[in-house]
C-alpha positions in Angstrom: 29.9 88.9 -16.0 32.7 91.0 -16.6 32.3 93.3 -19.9 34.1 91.2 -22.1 32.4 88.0 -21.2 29.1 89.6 -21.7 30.1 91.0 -25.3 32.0 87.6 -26.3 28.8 85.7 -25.0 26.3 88.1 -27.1 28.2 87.4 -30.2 28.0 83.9 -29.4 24.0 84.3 -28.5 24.8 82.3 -25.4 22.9 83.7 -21.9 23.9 87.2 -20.2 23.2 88.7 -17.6 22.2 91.3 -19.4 22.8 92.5 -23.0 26.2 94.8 -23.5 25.7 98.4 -24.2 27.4 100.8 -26.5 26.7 104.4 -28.5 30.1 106.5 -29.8 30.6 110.1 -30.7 33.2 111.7 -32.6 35.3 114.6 -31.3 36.3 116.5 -34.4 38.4 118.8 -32.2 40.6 116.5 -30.2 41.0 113.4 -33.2 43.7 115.2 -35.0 46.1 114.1 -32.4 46.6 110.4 -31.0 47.0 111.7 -27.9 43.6 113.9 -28.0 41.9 111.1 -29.5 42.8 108.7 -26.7 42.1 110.7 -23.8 38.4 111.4 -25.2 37.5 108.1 -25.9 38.5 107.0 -22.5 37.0 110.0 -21.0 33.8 109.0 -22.6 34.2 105.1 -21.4 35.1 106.2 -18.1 31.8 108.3 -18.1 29.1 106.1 -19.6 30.7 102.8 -18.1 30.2 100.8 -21.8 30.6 97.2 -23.1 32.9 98.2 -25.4 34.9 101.1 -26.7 34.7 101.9 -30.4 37.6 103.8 -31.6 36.1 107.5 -33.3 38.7 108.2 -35.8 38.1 110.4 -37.7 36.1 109.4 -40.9 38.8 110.1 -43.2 42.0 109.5 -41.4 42.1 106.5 -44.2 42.7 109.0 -47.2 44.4 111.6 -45.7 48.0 109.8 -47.0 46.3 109.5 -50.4 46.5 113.2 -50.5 42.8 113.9 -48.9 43.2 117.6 -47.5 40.1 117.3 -44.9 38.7 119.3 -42.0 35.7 119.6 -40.1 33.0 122.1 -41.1 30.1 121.7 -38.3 28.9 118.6 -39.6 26.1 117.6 -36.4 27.6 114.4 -35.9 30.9 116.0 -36.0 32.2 114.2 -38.9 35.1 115.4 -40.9 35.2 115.5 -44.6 37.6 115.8 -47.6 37.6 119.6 -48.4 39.7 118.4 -51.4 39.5 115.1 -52.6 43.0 113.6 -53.8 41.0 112.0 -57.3 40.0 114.9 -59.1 40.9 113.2 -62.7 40.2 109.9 -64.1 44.3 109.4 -64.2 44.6 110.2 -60.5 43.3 106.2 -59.7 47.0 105.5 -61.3 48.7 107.6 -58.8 47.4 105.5 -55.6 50.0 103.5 -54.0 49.9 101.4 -51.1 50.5 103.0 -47.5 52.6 102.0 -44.8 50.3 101.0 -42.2 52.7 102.6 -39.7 53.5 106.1 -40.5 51.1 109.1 -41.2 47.5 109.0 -40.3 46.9 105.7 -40.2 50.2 105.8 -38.0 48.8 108.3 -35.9 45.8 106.1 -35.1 47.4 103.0 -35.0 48.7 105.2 -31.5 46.0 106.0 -30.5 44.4 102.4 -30.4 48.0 101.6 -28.3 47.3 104.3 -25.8 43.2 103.1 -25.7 44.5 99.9 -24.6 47.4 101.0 -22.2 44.7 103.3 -20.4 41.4 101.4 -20.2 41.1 100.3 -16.1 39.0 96.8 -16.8 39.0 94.4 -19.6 36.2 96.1 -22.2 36.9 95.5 -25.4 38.2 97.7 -28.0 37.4 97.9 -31.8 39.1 99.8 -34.0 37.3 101.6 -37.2 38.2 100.0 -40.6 36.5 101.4 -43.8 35.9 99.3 -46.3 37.4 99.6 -49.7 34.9 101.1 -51.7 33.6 103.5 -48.8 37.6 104.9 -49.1 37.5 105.2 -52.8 34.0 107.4 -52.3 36.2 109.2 -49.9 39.1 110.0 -52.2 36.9 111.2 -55.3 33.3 112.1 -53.7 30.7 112.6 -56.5 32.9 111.8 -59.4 33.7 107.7 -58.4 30.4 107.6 -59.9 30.7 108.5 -63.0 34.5 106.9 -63.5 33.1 103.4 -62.3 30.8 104.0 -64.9 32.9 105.1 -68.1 36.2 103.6 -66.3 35.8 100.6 -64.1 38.7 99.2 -65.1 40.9 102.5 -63.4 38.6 102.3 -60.4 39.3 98.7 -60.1 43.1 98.7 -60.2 43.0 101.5 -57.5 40.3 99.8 -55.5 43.1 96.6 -55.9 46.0 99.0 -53.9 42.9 100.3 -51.7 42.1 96.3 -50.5 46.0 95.9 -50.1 46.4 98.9 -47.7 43.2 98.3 -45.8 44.4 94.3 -45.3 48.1 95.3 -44.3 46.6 98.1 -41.6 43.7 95.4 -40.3 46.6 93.2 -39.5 48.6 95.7 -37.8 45.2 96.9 -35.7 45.1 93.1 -34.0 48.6 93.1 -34.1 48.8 96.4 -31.5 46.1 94.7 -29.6 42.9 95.5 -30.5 40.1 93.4 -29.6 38.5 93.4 -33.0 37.6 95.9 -35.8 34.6 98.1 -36.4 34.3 97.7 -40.3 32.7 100.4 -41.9 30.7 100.2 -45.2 29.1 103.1 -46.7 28.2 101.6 -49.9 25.6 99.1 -49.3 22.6 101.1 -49.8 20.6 101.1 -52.4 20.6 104.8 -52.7 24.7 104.8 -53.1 24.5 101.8 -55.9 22.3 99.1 -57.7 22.7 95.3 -56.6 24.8 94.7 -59.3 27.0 97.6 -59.2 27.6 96.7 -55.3 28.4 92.8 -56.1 30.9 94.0 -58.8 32.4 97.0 -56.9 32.7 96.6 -53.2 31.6 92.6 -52.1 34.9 91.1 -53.4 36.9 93.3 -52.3 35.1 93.7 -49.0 35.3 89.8 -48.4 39.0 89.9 -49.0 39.6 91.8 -46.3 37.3 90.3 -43.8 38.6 86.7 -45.3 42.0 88.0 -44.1 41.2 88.3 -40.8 39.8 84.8 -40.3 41.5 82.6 -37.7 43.1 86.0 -36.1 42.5 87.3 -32.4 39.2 89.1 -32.2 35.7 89.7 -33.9 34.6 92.1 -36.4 31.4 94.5 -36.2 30.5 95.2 -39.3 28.1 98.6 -39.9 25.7 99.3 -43.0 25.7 102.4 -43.3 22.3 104.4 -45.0 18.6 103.1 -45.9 17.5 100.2 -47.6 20.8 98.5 -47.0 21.8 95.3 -48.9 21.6 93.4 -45.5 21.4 89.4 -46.6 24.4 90.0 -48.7 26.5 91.7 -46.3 25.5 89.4 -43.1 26.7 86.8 -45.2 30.4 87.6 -44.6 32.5 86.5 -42.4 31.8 88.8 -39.7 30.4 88.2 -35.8 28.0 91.3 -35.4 26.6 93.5 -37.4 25.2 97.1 -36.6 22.5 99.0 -39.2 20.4 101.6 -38.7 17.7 99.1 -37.6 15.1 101.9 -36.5 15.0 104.0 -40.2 15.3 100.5 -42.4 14.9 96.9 -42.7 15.3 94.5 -41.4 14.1 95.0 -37.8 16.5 93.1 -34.8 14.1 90.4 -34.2 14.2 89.5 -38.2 17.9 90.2 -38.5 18.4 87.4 -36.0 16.7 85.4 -38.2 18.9 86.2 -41.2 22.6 86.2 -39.9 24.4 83.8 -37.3 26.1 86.4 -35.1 25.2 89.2 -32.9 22.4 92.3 -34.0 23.8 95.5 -32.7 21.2 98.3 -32.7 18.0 99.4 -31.1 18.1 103.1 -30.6 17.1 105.7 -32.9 20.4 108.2 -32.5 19.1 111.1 -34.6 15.6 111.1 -33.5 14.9 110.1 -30.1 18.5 109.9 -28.7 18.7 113.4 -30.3 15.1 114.6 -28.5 13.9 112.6 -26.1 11.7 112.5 -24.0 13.9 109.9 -21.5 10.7 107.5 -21.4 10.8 107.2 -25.5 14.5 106.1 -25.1 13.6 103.8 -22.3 10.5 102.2 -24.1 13.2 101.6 -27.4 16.0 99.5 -24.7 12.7 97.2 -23.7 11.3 97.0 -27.5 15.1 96.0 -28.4 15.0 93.2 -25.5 11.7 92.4 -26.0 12.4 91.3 -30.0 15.7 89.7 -29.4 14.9 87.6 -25.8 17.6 89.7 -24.6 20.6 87.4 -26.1 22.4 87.7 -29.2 22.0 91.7 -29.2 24.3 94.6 -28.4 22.4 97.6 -27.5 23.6 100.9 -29.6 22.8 103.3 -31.9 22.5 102.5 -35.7 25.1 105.2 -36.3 27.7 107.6 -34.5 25.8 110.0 -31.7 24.8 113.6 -32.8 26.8 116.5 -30.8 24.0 117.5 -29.3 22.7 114.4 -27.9 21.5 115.1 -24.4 23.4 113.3 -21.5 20.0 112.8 -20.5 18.8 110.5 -23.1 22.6 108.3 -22.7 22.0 108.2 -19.1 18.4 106.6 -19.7 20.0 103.8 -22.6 22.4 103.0 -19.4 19.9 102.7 -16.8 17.4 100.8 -19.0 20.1 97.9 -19.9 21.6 98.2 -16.8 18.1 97.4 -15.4 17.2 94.4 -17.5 19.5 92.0 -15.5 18.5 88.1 -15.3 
């Protein structure tokens, strides 16, 4: 099977020859650029051979032209963060407007995702990050969206409105350039970021919005919960085709997600433990645990969450071999 076959066929949970892999890594010191970013994503395809090539943005290329100043300060999975948030005040919600999914950073990574496509050498698939509204409005205020969803839902809201707007204009003009699919991002289904009520007021409509939007276009999305004791049965039940969680730190485990959700299960290695440290057998016994709980179909093989720096090459060269070696 050829690599989008397999991953098309996964989603589907129709037979493989053997499950797709994929892990990602960011590369806070090449994303700034499209260019950079491009060349280091194929670099790493090229390298590990994947199923699929997820686009590592930067985390907050999305509020950057909300006024974000951000930068990376040696984060150990390299991500970037807002070293000044552009909501500082309550009234600053007022002052959001909706982007131009063409120019600026999301401009710059809308080029990227062009030069991704016009330099991959076979047909693997491509997703694109999207973050999902509420995760950008955490973004643009950090610790204070709590407290002004609290004492002023009704300014959070409107922005979160012009936030949903952007994020469905931009989604369109990823497939449009020619991406496969998008990677959708939520960092707010935890319920150590928000109650159940809180997240069904403040980030499920406008989440399904967007995701709504893209029914009936070219491609799938991945959707990934982001955190512990994620709100899973709500989420899955959006109108996504995979969905990726840190399955080996919280519930529900692969072989009960495939119980609960229609598409693919995307997970099965532990990134920041034994990715991270090894030994190569411990990785290799996670790929046959993975296969074992799914029957091998249905399931992507990946990481709950973006690679450490350090990861060893070791460790990625077992996940390879291990899949690689589970062939029908």
């Amino acid at each position: 099977m050829t690599k989008r076959e397999r991953v098309l066929a996964a989603l589907r949970r129709l037979p493989v020859d053997r499950p797709p892999v994929a892990f990602w890594r960011h590369v806070p010191d090449l994303d700034h650029t499209a260019k950079g970013l491009a060349d280091a994503m194929l670099a790493f395809q090229r390298a590990w051979d994947l199923d699929l090539i997820k686009v590592m943005s930067s985390g907050v290329y999305c509020v950057e032209d909300w006024g974000c100043e951000v930068a990376y300060r040696g984060s150990p999975n390299g991500a970037k963060t807002c070293t000044r948030h552009a909501v500082r005040q309550v009234s600053d919600w007022n002052r959001l407007k909706p982007l131009d999914p063409g120019a600026g950073a999301l401009g710059r990574e809308l080029e990227a995702l062009k030069l991704i496509l016009r330099g991959r050498s076979d047909d693997v698939p491509v997703l694109h990050t999207v973050f999902a509204p509420l995760t950008i409005a955490r973004k643009l205020a950090g610790d204070r969206l709590k407290a002004d969803l609290e004492a002023q839902p009704e300014a959070v809201m409107a922005a979160l409105e012009v936030i949903t707007d952007t994020v469905i204009r931009y989604s369109a003009a990823v497939i449009e350039a020619g991406a496969d699919g998008i990677f959708y991002a939520s960092q707010d289904a935890s319920r150590d970021v928000q109650d159940e009520s809180q997240h069904a007021r403040f980030s499920m409509p406008y989440s399904r919005r967007v995701l709504e939007s893209l029914r009936g276009a070219p491609g799938f999305t991945m959707l990934h919960l982001h955190g512990r004791h994620v709100y899973f049965d709500r989420k899955a039940a959006l109108p996504v085709a995979a969905v990726n969680w840190h399955d080996r730190l919280t519930e529900p485990s692969l072989g009960d997600a495939l119980g609960r959700f229609k598409g693919a299960v995307v997970g099965g290695l532990n990134e920041s433990e034994t990715l991270l440290n090894g030994p190569a057998s411990a990785v290799t016994a996670q790929v046959a645990d993975a296969i074992r709980q799914t029957g091998g179909t249905g399931v992507i093989i990946a990481p709950g969450c973006v690679l450490p720096l350090a990861t060893p090459d070791s460790s990625l060269q077992a996940v390879v071999a291990a899949v690689k070696g589970s062939r029908a």
